[in-house]
N, C-alpha and C positions, 0 to 999 in steps of 0.2 A: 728297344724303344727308339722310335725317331723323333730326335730335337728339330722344330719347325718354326720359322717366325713369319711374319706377314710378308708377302712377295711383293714386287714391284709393279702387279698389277690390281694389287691389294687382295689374293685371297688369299687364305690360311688352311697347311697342311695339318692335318689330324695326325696326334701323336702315335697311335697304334698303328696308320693304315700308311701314312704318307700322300693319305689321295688326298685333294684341295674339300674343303667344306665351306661348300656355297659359290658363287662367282666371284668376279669383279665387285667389289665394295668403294662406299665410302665413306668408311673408315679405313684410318691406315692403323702399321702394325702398333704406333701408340697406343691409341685407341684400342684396340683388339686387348692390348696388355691394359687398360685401366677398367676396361668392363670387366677382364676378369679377376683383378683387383678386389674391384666393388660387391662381387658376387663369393667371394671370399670372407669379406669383413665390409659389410654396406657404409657402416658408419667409421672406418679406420680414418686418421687425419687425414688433410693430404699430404701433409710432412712426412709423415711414415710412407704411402703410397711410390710420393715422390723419389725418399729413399730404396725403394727396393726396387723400383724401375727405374735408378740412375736418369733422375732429370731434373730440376727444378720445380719448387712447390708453387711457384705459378702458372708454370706450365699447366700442372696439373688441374692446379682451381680451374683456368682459363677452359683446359680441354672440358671439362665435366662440367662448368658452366653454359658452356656454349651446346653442350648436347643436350642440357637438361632442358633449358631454354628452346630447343627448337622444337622438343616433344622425339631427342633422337633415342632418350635412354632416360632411365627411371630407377632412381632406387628403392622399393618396397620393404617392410619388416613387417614379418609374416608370423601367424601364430601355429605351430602344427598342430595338425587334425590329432595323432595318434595321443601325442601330448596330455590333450586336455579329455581325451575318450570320447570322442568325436567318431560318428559312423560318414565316410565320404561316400558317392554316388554316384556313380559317371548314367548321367541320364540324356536320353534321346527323344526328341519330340517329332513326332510327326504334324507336318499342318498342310491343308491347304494353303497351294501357293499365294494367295491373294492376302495371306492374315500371317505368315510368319516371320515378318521384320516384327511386327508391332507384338506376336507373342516372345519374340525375342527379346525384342527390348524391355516388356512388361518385365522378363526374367532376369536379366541384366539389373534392374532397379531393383532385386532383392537382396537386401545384406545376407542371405546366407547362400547365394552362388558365385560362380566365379570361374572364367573361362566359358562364356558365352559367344557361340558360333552358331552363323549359318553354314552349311555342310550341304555338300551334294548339286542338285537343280534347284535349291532354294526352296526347298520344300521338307527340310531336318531340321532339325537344333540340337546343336550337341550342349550339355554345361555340364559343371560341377555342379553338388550341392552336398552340403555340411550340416549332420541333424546332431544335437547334444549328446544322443545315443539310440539307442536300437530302440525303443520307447515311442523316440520324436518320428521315426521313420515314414511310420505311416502315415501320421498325419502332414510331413511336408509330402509324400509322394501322391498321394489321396486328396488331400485337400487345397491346399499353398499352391499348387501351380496350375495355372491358366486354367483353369475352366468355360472352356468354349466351343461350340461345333464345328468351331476351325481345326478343333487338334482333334487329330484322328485317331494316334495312337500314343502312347509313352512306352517308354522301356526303360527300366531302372537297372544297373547291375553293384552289386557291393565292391569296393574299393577292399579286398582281402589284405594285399602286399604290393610294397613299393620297391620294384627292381632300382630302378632312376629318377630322381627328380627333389621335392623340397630345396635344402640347401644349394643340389648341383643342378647346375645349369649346361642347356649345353657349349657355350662359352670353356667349361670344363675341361671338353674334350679337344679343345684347339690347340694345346701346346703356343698358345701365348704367352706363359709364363714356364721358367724354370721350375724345376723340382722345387730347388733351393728358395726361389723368390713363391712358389708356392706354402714352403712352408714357414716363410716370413713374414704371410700374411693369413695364413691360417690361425682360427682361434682355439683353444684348446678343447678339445675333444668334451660334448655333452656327457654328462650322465643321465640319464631317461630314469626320471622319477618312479618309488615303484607302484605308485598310484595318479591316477590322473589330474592334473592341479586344475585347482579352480579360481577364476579367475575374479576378483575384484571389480567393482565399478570403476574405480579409477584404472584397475590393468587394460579393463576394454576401450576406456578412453583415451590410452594412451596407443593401444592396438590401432585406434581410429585411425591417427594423428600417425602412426608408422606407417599404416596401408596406403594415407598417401603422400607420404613422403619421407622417408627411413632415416633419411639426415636432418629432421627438424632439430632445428637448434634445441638444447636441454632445456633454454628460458621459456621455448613456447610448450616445449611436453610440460615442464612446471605450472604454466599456469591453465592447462588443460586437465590436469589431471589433479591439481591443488597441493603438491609434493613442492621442496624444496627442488632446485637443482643435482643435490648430495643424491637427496632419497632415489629421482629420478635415474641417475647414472648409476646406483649402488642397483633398482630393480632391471635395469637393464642388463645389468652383467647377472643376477641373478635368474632371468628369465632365461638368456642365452645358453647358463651352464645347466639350466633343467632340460636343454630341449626343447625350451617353447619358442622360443624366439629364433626365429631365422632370419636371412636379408636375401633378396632376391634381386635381380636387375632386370623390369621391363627392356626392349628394344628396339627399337624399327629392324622388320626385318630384313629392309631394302638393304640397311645400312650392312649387310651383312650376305650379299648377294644370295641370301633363299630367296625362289620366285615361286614356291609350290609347299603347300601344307597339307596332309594328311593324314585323318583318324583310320586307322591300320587295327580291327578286329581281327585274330587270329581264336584259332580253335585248336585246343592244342590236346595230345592225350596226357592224363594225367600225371601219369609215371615220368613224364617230359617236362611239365610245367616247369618244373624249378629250373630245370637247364636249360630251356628251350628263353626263358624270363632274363637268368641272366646273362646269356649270349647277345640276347637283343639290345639290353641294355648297354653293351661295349660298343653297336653302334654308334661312330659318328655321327649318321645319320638321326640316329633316335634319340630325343631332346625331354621323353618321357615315359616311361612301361610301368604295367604295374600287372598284376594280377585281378581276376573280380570272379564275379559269380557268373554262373548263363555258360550256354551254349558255347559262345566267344568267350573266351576264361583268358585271354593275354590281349592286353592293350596298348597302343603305342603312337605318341604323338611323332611321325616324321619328317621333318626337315628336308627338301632338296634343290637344287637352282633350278630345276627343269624339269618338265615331263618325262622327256627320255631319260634322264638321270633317272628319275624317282624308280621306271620302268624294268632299267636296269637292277634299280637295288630289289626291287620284289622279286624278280626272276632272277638273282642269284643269291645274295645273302640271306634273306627272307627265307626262300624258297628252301636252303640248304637247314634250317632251322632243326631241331630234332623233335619230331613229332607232331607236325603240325599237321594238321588234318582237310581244314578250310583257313579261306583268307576273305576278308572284306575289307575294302578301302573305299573312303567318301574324305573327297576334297574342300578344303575348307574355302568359301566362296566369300566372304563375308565376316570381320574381327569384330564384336561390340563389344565385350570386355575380359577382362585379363583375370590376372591372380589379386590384387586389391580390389576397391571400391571405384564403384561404376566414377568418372571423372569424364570433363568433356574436351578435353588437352591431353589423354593418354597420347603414347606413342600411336604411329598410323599401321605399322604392324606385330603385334607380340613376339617376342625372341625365343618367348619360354616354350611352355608345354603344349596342353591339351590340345 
């Protein structure tokens, strides 16, 4: 393993490869060390943060204020899909070019998407969408989206298995942090309930109130959710140790020298899937895989500073894959919204996935 920390030109070498991930930043290796802090434990003090990254707890308020305030970074608290038995969706819209901001945006406004892109010539849409279960399915894919002579086509594929992504980020894979200070800020391992939990009016009001902001003070989830303070931090540590509750860190991606995003469709054969999934996912580069349904059966959000970089990683790591068959890649042109709720102060480019 190679121990890495932020260079003096501020990029950051990946722990497995040693190769830099991303360019020139602006962030430095502080920075680099408190996002992945954040993305470990969203809501951890900054007392504790500040302890394990040997600095001052003002330092730290100061760094994390100052990013949150520019719209450089985000802390979200997320509820997992698998968690609650939730069917995920990775869906693709075709439109005419004249109507697909505004069918994006229409889709962007729906609380059950998330991860809204334009892709390609500006004439795709990639998003998430989240249906209660196999039941709601058809009526979000059928009915719930866009209905217009502008969308030409949809393609839905099932969300099967997740190689990479919820809790980790790819912040993850930087080697910003020590083992040691990794597992100082690490929370104790879920247990995954053996049936699906369901959620309360007040869990989802307080879900709200984490999507967009994971560090609201406990007084404000109290008085959103009509819970004491006590009740609030006692459901919080309960939701976390069921698995429902994760914390995620929006980012600008500039601040983190990626200049190029791409949704990466591979076709893989069967007998390969699983290794072919979790190979990809040890990419640095790969910031999201999962498995689905369709033709294209492995999916992968990539990450890279450059065109030629990206060019290079298809044509060699990619390409070395076990069993792939076809590949499709469509560039994302265009961010409108993330893994929380649609906001008009999100970061200016997502750090995370899809």
């Amino acid at each position: 393993m190679v121990k890495t920390d932020g260079k003096p030109d501020g990029t950051v070498q990946g722990r497995a490869t040693g190769r830099p991930l991303g360019g020139p930043t602006g962030f430095d290796a502080l920075d680099h060390r408190l996002v992945h802090a954040l993305q470990l434990d969203g809501r951890a003090p900054f007392s504790r943060i500040a302890a394990v990254l040997g600095v001052s707890d003002q330092t730290v308020a100061r760094r994390y204020t100052r990013h949150r305030t520019t719209g450089a970074l985000k802390v979200l608290g997320l509820a997992d899909a698998q968690a609650l038995g939730e069917i995920t969706w990775m869906v693709r819209v075709q439109c005419t070019p004249d109507a697909a901001v505004s069918v994006a945006e229409a889709l962007a406004r729906r609380s059950d998407t998330s991860w809204v892109s334009l892709m390609s010539g500006g004439t795709e849409i990639a998003a998430v969408c989240r249906a209660p279960s196999s039941d709601h399915s058809d009526a979000l894919l059928l009915q719930k989206l866009p209905r217009t002579p502008s969308v030409v086509g949809v393609t839905a594929h099932c969300l099967l298995h997740e190689f990479f992504g919820g809790p980790q980020g790819l912040i993850s894979k930087s080697g910003a942090l020590t083992d040691a200070q990794i597992a100082e800020l690490s929370p104790q391992p879920s247990n995954p309930p053996a049936a699906p939990v369901t959620l309360t009016d007040a869990d989802r009001r307080l879900f709200d109130a984490l999507g967009r902001d994971g560090r609201t003070p406990l007084g404000e989830l109290a008085a959103v959710t009509g819970w004491s303070p006590s009740t609030v931090r006692r459901r919080l540590a309960e939701l976390r140790a069921d698995g429902v509750l994760y914390y995620d860190v929006d980012y600008d991606l500039r601040q983190f020298g990626y200049g190029v995003m791409v949704a990466l469709w591979l076709s893989v054969a069967p007998a390969e899937l699983a290794a072919a999934g979790e190979a990809l996912a040890a990419h640095p580069e790969v910031a999201f895989a999962c498995a689905t349904t369709g033709p294209n059966n492995l999916f992968a959000s990539v990450l890279c500073p450059s065109v030629g970089a990206l060019y290079t990683y298809l044509t060699t790591r990619v390409a070395a894959l076990p069993g792939i068959r076809a590949m499709e890649s469509a560039p994302r042109i265009r961010h409108l919204k993330g893994p929380g709720p649609l906001v008009t102060t999100s970061p200016a480019g997502s750090g995370r996935r899809r």
